[in-house]
One Martini backbone bead per residue (centre of mass of N, CA, C, O) as a GRO file, in nm:
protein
  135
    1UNK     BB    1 -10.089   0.963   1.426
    2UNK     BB    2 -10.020   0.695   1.263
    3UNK     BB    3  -9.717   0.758   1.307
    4UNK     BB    4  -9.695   0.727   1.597
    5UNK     BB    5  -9.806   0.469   1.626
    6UNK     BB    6  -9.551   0.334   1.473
    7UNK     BB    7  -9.367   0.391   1.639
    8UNK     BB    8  -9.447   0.326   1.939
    9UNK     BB    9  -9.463   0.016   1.803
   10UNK     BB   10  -9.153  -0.030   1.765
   11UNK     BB   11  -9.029   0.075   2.053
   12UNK     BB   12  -9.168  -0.163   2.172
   13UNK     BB   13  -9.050  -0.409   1.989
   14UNK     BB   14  -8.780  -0.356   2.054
   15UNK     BB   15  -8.788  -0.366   2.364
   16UNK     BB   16  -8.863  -0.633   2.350
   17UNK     BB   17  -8.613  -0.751   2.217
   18UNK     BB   18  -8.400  -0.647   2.428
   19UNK     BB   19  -8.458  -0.824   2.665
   20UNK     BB   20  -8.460  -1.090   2.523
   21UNK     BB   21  -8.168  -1.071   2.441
   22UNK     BB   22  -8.102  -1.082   2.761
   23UNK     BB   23  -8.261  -1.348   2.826
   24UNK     BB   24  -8.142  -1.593   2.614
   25UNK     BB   25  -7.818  -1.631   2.687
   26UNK     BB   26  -7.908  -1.759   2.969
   27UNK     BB   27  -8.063  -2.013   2.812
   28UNK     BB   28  -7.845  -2.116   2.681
   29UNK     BB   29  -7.644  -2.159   2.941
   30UNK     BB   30  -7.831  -2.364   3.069
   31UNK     BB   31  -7.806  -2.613   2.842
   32UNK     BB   32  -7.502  -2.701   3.042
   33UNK     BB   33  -7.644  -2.785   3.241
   34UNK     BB   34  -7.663  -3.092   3.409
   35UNK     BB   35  -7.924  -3.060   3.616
   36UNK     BB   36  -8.115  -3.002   3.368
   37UNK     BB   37  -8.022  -3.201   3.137
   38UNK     BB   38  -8.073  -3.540   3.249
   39UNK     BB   39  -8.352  -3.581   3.108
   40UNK     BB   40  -8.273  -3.506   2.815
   41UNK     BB   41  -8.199  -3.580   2.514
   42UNK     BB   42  -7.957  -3.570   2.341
   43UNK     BB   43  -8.047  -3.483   2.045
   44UNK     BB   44  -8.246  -3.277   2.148
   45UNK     BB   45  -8.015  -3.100   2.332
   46UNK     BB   46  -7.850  -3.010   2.098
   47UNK     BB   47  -8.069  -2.872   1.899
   48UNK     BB   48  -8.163  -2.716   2.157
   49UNK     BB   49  -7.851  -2.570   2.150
   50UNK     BB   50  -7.856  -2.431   1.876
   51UNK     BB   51  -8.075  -2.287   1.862
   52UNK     BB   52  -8.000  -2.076   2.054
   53UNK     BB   53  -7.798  -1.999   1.949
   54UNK     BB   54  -7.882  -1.876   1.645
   55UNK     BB   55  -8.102  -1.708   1.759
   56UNK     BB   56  -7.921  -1.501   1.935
   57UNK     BB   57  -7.768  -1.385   1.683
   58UNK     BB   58  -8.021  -1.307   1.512
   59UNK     BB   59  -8.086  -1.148   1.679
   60UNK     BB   60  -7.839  -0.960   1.749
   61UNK     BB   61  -7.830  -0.865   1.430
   62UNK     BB   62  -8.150  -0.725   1.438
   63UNK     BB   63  -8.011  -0.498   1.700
   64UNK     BB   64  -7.809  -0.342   1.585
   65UNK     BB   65  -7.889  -0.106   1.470
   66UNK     BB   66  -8.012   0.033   1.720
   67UNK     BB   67  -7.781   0.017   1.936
   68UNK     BB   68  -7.606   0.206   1.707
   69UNK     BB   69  -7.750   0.453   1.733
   70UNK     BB   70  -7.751   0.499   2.030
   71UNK     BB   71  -7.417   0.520   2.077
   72UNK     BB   72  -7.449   0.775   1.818
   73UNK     BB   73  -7.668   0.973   2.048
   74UNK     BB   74  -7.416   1.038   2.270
   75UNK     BB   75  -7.303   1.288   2.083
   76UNK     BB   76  -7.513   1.472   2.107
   77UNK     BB   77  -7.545   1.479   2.419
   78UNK     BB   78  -7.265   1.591   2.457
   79UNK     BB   79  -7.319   1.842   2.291
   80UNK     BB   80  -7.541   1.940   2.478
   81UNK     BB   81  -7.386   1.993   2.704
   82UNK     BB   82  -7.170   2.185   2.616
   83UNK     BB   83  -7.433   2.351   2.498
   84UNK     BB   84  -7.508   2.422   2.860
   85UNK     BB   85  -7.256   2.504   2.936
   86UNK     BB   86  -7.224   2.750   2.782
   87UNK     BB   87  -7.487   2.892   2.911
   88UNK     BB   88  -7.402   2.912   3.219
   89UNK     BB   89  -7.130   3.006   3.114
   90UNK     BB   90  -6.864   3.237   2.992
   91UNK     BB   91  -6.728   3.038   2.865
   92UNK     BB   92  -6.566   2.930   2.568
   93UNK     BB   93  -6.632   2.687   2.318
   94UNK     BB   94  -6.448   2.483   2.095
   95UNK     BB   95  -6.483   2.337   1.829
   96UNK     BB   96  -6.272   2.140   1.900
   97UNK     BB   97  -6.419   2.024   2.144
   98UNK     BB   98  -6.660   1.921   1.944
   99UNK     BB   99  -6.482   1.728   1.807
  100UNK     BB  100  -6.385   1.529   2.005
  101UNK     BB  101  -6.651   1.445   2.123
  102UNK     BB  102  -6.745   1.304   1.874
  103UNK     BB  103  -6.468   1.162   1.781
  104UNK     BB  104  -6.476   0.984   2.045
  105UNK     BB  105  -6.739   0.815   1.927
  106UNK     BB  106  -6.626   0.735   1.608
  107UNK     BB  107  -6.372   0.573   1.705
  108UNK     BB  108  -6.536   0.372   1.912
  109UNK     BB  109  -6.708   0.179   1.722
  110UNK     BB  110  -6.560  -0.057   1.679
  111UNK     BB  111  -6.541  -0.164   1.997
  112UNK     BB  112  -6.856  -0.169   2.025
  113UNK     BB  113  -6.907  -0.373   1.820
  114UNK     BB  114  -6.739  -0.609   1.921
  115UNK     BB  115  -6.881  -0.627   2.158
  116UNK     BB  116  -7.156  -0.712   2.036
  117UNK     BB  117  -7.039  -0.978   1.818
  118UNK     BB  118  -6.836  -1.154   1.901
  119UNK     BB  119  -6.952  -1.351   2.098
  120UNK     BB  120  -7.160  -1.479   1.933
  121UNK     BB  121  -6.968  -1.611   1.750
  122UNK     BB  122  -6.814  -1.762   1.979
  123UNK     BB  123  -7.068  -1.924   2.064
  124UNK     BB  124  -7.057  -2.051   1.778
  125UNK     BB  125  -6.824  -2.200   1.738
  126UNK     BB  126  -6.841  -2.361   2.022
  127UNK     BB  127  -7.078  -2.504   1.950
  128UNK     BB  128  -6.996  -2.665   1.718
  129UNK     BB  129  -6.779  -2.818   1.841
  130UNK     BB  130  -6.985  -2.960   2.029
  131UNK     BB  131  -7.072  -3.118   1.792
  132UNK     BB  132  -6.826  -3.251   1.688
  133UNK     BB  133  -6.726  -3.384   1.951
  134UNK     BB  134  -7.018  -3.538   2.051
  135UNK     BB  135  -6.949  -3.820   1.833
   0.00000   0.00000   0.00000
């Protein structure tokens, strides 16, 4: 019962790390309208419009492992969908069609890492930028 507490105990860790990432790249972002930021010293909002982007990307870099495991066991769903319909019905499905759908989950991994990864670094630089230019 302890190993399952402490599961129980990571899978909410994660899913609360996961809301917060979710809603952290909007707090980044409202650090750059003018009316929100009008009272903050320059230096201050400068500093903490840093820290926002580099723990998101900390954040998104540490939730990676679970993200991408996530969706490649999309791949197990697909197979368990295949025989589920082949338990249904009369037809086989033959192994070809299970290496396909397998095979179309973990050719298509790079472009879904690229896609959780790439804007975080993109809003890293573009912050840099606007770090070396703002003075």
């Amino acid at each position: 019962t302890k190993t399952l507490q402490k599961k129980d105990f990571k899978q909410i860790f994660v899913f609360i790390l996961t809301l917060i990432n979710f809603i952290l790249p909007i707090f980044t972002c409202l650090l750059w309208f003018k009316p929100i930021i009008e009272r903050l010293d320059e230096n201050y909002l400068l500093q903490l419009q840093i820290i926002s982007v580099v723990s998101c990307i900390f954040l998104r870099i540490c939730l990676f492992k679970p993200y991408v495991q996530t969706y490649l066991d999309t791949a197990f769903d697909r197979v368990k969908t295949l025989y589920d319909q082949q338990q249904l019905t009369t037809t086989k499905i033959t192994n070809l069609s299970y290496q396909r759908n397998v095979t179309s989950i973990f050719l298509y991994l790079g472009v879904v890492t690229s896609q959780y990864i790439l804007p975080a670094f993109i809003e890293l630089i573009i912050c840099f930028f606007f770090k070396i230019f703002s003075y």
